[in-house]
N, C-alpha and C positions, 0 to 999 in steps of 0.2 A: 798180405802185409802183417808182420805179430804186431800184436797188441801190446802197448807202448801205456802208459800210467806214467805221473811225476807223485811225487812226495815231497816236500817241504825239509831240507836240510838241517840238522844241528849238530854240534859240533861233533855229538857221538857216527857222524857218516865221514867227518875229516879224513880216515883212514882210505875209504872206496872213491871219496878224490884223491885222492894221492894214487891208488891204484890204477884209476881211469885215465890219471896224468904221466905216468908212468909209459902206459901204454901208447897215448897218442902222441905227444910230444916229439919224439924222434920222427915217425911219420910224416908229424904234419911241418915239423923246421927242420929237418935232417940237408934237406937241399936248401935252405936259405941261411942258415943259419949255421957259424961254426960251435963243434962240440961244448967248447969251452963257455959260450954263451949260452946256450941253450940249457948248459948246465948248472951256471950263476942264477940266470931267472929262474931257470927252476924254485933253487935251493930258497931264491929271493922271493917268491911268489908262491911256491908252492909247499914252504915247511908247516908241519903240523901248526907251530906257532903262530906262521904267516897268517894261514886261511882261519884261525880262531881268532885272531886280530881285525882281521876281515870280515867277518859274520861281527865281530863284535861292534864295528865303526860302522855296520846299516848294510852292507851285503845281503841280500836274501838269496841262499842257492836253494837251488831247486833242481833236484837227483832226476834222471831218467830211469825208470824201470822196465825192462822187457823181460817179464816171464818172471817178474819176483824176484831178478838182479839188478844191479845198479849196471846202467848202460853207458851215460852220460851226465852231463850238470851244465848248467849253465846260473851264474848270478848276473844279479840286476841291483842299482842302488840309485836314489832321487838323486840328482846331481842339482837340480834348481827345482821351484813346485812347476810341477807338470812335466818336465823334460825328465827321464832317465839316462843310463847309464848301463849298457849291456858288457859287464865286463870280461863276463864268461860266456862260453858255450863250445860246448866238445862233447864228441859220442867216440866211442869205440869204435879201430879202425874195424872191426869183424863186422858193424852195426851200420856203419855207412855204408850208403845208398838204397837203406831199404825206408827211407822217408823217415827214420830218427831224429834226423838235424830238423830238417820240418817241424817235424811234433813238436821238439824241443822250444824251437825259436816262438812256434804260434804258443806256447804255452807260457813262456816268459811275459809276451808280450800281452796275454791276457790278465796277468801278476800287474804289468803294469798300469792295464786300464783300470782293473778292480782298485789300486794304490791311487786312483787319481795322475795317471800319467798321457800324455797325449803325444809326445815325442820320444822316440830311443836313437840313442846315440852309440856308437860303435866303433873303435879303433881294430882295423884290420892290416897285417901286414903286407907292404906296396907288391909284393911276391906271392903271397900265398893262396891257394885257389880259393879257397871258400868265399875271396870278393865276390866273382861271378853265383856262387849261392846264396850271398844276400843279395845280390844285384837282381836276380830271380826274386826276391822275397819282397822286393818292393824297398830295399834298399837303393839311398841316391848316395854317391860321392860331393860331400859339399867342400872338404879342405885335404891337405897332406901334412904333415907333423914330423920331425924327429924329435925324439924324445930321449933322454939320456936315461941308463941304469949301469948307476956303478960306471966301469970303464964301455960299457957298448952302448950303442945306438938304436930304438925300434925307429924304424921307418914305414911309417903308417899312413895309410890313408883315413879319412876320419868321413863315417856313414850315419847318415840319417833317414829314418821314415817315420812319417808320422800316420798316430794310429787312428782308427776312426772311431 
């Protein structure tokens, strides 16, 4: 398995989310999702501006490294004291399946025990596979949601696990 490190995001890595985002994004909505949407959240969720807006309002991202490159990221924010907020999480489609998402997820989730957090909360869409990868991780489906952006719809399921 390569050896896998995170590092503590600031806005100066903005650029290698965007990259990372770049990459996954078609992959992982290209079948659920039309072009046109996927392109909107993008632009809406992942401009330079967005994600410095986002780090600025309590986001903490936290980069993936494999071999001294950015792999992946995933951010987390307190949503209430003790519940969090896993807003992010994505690895490189090259880098999945070799236990990246794993790393990732258990590293988040010890971000947020050191934060004082006891619960992670997660919107996942009702389509997308990586349910069944948190559903493995000790993730449970507690609700479903649509949620509006701009003129589209997420249609999420909404995950919880709580940590020990």
């Amino acid at each position: 398995m390569p050896a896998f490190s995170i590092k503590p995001a600031t806005a100066a890595d903005i650029p290698a989310i965007i990259s990372i985002q770049e990459q996954t994004w078609e992959p992982t909505y290209g079948e659920i999702l039309n072009k046109e949407q996927i392109d909107y959240m993008f632009d809406k969720i992942y401009s330079s501006d967005a994600l410095k807006s986002q780090m600025e309002e309590g986001q903490s991202f936290l980069i993936l490294m494999k071999e001294n490159e950015p792999a992946g990221f995933a951010s987390v924010s307190e949503e209430k004291p003790g519940t969090f907020k896993l807003h992010k999480l994505y690895v490189l489609p090259s880098t999945q399946g070799t236990g990246a998402g794993k790393f990732l997820l258990g590293e988040a989730e010890r971000y947020v025990m050191q934060a004082g957090g006891q619960v992670v909360l997660l919107n996942v869409n009702r389509y997308n596979k990586a349910k069944a990868f948190y559903e493995k991780q000790g993730y449970q489906v507690i609700d479903k949601q649509d949620i509006p952006i701009g003129p589209y719809w997420m249609n999420d399921y909404i995950l919880e696990k709580r940590l020990n």
